[in-house]
C-alpha positions as CSV (number, residue, x, y, z in Angstrom):
1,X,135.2,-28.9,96.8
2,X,132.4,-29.5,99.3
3,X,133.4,-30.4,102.9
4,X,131.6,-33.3,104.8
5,X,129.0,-32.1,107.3
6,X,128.7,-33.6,110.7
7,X,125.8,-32.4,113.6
8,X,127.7,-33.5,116.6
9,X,124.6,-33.0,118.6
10,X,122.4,-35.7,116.7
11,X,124.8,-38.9,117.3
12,X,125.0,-37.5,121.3
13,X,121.0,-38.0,121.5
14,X,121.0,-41.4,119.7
15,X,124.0,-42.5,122.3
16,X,121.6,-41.3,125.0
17,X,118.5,-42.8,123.6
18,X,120.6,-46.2,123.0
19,X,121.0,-46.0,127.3
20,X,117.2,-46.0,127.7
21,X,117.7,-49.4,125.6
22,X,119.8,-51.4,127.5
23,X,122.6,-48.8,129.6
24,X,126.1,-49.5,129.6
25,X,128.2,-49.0,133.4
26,X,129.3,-46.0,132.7
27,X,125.3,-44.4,131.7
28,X,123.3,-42.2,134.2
29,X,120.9,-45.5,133.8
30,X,120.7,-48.3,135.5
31,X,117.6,-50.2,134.3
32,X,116.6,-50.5,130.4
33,X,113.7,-51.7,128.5
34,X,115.2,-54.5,127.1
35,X,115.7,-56.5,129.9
36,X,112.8,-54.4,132.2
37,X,112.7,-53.2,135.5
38,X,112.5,-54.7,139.1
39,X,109.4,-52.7,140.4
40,X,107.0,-50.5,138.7
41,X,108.9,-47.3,140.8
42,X,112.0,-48.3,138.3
43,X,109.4,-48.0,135.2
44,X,108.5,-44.8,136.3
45,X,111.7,-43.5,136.6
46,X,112.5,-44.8,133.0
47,X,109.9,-43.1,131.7
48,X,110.9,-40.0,132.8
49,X,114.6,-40.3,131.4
50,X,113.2,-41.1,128.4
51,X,111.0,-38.2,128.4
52,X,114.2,-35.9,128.3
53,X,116.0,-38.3,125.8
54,X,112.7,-37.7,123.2
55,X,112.4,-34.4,124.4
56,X,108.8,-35.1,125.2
57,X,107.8,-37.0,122.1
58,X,107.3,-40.1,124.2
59,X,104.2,-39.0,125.3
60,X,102.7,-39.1,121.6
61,X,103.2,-42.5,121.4
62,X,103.2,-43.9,124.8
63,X,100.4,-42.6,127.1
64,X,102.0,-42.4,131.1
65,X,98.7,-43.3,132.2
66,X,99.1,-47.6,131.1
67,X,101.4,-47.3,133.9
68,X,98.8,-47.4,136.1
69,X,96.0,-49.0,134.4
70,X,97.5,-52.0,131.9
71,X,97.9,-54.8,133.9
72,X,99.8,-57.3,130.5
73,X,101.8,-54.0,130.2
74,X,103.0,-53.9,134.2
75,X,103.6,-57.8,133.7
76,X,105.8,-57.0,131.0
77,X,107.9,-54.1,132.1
78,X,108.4,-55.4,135.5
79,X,110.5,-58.4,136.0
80,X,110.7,-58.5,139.4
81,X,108.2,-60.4,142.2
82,X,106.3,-57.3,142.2
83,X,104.8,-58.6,138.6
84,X,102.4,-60.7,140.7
85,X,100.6,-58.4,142.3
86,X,99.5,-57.0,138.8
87,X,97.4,-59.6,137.5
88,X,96.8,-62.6,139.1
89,X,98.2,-64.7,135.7
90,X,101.2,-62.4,134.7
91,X,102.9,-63.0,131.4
92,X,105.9,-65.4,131.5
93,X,109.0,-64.0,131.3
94,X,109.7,-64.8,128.1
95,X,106.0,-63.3,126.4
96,X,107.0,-60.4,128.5
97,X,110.7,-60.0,126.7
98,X,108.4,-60.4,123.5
99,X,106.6,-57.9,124.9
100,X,108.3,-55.3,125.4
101,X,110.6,-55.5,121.9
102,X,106.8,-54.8,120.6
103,X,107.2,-51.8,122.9
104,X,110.9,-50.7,121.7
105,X,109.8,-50.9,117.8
106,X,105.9,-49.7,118.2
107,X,106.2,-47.2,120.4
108,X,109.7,-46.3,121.3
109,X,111.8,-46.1,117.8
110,X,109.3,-43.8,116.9
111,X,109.6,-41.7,119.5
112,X,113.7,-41.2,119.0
113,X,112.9,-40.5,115.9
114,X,110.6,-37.5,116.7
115,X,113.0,-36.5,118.8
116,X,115.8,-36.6,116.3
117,X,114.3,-34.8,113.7
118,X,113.1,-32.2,116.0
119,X,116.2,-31.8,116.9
120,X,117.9,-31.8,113.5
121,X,116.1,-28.8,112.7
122,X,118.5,-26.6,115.7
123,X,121.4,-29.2,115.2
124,X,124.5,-26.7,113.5
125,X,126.7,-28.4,111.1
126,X,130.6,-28.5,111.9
127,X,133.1,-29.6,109.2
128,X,134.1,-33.5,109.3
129,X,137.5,-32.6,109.6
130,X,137.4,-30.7,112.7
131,X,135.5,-33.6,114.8
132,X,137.2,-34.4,118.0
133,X,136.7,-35.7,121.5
134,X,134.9,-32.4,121.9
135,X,132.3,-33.9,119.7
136,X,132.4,-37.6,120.7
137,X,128.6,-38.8,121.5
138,X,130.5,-41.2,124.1
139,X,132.1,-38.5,126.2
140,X,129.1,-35.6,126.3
141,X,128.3,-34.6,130.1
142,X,124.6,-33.0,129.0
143,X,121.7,-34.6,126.8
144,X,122.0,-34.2,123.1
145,X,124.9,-31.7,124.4
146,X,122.1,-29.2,125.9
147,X,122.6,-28.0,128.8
148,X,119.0,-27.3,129.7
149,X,117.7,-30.8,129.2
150,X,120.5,-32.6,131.9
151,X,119.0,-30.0,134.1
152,X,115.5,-30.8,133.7
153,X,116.7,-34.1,134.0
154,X,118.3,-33.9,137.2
155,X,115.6,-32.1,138.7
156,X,112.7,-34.1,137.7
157,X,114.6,-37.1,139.0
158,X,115.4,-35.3,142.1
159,X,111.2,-34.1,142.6
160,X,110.5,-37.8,142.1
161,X,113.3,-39.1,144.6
162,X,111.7,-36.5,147.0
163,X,107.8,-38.1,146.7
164,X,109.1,-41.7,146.8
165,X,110.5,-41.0,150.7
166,X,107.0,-38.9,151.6
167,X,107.2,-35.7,153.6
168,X,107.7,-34.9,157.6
169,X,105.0,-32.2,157.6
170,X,102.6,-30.8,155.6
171,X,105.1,-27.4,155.4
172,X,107.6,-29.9,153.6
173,X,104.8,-31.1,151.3
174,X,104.5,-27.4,150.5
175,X,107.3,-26.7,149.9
176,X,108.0,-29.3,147.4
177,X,104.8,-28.9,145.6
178,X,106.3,-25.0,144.9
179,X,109.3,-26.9,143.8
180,X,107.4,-28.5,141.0
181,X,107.8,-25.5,138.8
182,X,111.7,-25.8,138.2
183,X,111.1,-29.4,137.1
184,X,108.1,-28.9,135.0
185,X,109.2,-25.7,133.4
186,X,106.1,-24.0,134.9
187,X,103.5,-26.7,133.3
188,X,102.4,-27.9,136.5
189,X,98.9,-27.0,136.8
190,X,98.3,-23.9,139.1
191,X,95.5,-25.2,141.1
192,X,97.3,-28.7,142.3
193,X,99.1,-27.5,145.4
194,X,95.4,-25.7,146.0
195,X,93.9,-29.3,145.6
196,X,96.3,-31.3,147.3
197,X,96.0,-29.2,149.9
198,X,92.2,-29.3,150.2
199,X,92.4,-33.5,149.8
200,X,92.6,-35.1,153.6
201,X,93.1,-38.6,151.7
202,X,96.2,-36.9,149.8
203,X,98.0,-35.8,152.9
204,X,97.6,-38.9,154.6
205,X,99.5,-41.0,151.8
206,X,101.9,-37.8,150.9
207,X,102.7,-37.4,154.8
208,X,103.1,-41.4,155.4
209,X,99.4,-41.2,157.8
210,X,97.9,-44.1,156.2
211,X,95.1,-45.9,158.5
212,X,95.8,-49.4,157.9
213,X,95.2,-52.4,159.8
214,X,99.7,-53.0,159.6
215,X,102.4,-50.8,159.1
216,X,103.3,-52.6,155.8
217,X,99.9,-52.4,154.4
218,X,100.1,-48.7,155.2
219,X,103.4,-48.3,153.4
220,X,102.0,-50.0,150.5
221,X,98.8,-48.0,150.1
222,X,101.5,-45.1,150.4
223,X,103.7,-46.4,148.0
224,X,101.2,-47.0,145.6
225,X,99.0,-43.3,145.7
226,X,102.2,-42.0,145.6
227,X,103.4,-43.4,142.3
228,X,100.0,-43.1,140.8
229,X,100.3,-39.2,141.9
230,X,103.9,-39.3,139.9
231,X,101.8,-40.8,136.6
232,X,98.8,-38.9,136.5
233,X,100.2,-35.5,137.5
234,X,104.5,-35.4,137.2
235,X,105.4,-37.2,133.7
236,X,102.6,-35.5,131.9
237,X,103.9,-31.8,133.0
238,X,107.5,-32.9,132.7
239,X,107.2,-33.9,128.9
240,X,105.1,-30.4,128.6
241,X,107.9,-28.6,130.3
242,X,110.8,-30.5,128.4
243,X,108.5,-29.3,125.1
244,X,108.7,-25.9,126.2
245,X,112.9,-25.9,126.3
246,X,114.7,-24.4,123.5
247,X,117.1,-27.3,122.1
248,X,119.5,-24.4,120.2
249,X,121.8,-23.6,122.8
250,X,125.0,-26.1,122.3
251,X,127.6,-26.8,125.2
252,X,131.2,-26.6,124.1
253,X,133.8,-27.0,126.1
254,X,137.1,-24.5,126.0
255,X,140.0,-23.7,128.4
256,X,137.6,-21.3,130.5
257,X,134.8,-24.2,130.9
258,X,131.7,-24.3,129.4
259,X,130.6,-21.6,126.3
260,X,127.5,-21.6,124.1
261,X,127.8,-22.2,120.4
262,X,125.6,-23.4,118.0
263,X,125.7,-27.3,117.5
């Protein structure tokens, strides 16, 4: 008699993909696509959650970079009063909900499913019969139950936290640039800490030292270099680095805590 298969590790990634959709209270989110995002800082950092939740197949079918040059896609993620300073004729809100369930079934579906069958190929098979709340998609700590990938995750949130609030001196700037590799999985390119460091006009936004005719304008030309630093040079060498994981090793828990096996 042949016993039912089940690949606990595949229904844990489409729970986690389902919170980049629209998360429930209990989900490391807070902001999903469905309904958008306040400010374009909140895009970002969905974008990078869902970089870990593809496992870096995003990127194939979304390009970071419209985050910084589409305008009708700003106007559609964002939802906040931000929007307006975007284009000077944003979408309505409802053309922008239209908008971005074009997004969800163009760009994003496909992207989970990349994901899914990449990970199928690692995913081990348990019986049916021995499914429990070991294997329950609902109550798995780590992203499609690996380990590695809730640590990538936390630290690439954690490098991007760290360049929203700027830096006290150039030695902190530094030292977060070295930081990068963790996060990236060493797919930073070598020579940006070199370049950064070379670039007067970098430090000044990186280190808050914005010449502005206002304090708020100088935040804002801040704000902005820094999130167009996050676009162009973070989420493309986080999805390289999430690429570069292995997605074989399954967490299992067990009386002692946490042990490999093969899910």
């Amino acid at each position: 008699m042949t016993t039912n298969q089940t690949r606990p590790a595949l229904p844990t990634l489409q729970h986690d993909q389902r919170a980049l959709l629209a998360p429930k209270p209990d989900d490391d989110l807070d902001h999903g696509l469905r309904d958008g995002f306040p400010d374009r800082r909140t895009a970002i950092e969905w974008y990078q959650a869902a970089i870990v939740r593809t496992l870096g197949h995003i990127t194939e079918r979304w390009d970071p970079v419209g985050l910084l040059r589409d305008r009708t896609l700003l106007t559609a993620l964002v939802v906040g009063p931000e929007r307006e300073r975007f284009a000077d004729d944003p979408l309505s809100l409802e053309t922008a909900r239209q908008y971005r369930q074009r997004l969800e079934r163009v760009l994003v579906l496909p992207a989970f499913n990349l994901a899914y069958n990449a990970l199928r190929k690692s995913a081990g098979e348990y019986p049916e019969d021995v499914r429990n709340d070991e294997h329950d998609p609902e109550g798995q700590e780590f992203v499609a139950m690996r380990p590695a990938f809730q640590v990538a995750d936390r630290q690439q949130r954690a490098a991007i936290q760290r360049l929203w609030g700027g830096f006290g001196s150039v030695e902190e700037l530094q030292s977060w640039l070295h930081d990068l590799s963790e996060p990236t999985n060493g797919s930073l390119d070598e020579s940006l800490p070199s370049r950064v460091g070379r670039d007067p006009v970098a430090r000044e936004h990186f280190l808050g030292r914005v010449d502005a005719d206002t304090a708020l304008e100088a935040e804002r030309l801040a704000r902005k270099y820094r999130e167009r630093f996050a676009v162009a040079k973070l989420l493309p060498a986080f999805a390289a680095g999430i690429k570069r994981l292995e997605a074989g090793e399954l967490a299992t828990h067990t009386s002692d805590g946490l042990t490999p096996g093969q899910g």
